[in-house]
N, C-alpha and C positions, 0 to 999 in steps of 0.2 A: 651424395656426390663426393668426389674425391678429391682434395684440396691439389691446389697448384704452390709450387714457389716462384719466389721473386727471384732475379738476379741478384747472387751477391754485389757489392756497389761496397767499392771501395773509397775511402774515404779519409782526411788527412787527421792522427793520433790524438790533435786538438779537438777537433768535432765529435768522436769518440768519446772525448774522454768530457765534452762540454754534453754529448747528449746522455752520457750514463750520469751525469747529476743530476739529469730534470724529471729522471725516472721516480713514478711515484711508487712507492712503497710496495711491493710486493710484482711491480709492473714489467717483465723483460723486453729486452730489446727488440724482441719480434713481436712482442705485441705493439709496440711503440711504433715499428714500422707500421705494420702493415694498417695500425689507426691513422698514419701519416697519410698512407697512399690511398686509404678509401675517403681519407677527407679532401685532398686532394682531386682524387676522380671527382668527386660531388659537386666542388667549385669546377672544375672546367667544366662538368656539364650545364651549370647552372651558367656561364657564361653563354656558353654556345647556345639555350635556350634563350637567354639576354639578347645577343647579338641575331638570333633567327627573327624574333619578333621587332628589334629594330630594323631590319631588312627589310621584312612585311613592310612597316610603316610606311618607309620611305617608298618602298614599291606602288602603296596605295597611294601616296603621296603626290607623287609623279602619274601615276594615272589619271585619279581623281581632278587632282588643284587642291583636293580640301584639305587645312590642318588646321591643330587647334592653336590659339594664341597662347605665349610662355604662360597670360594672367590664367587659364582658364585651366589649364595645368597644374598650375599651383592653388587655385582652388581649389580643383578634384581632390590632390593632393591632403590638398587642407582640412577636407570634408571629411578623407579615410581618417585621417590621424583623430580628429574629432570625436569621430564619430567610437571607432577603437578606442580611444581614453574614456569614452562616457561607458561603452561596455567595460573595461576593467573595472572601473570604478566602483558597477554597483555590485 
């Protein structure tokens, strides 16, 4: 597959000259973008998957009547996290 570019994005001498110091050793500036905009993409999609399943909920929500209470929530919660530290653990 044949690669695409970006727009150039113009950008003020400070910010330039603030992101060629954060470059790590051997890293250019196009690399540097384009790790920006696919991390980037990554999070908005991970919101918009965030935000679809809060939709669902509510959807079900208002259908149904039924929701869970904050306690039982924070249990669930409670139980992942638990339960993930006792797996690291061993």
């Amino acid at each position: 597959m044949k690669s695409a570019t970006i727009p150039q994005v113009r950008v003020e001498p400070e910010l330039r000259a603030q992101l060629e110091a954060v470059l790590r050793q051997g890293e250019t500036l196009s690399e540097f973008v384009a790790a920006s905009v696919r991390s980037a993409v990554e999070y908005r999609a991970a919101q918009a998957r965030f935000h679809a399943r809060g939709d669902a909920a509510w959807a079900n929500h208002q259908r149904s009547g039924e929701a869970a209470t904050a306690e039982q929530v924070i249990d669930k919660l409670q139980a992942r996290l638990d339960a993930r530290r006792e797996q690291l653990s061993d």
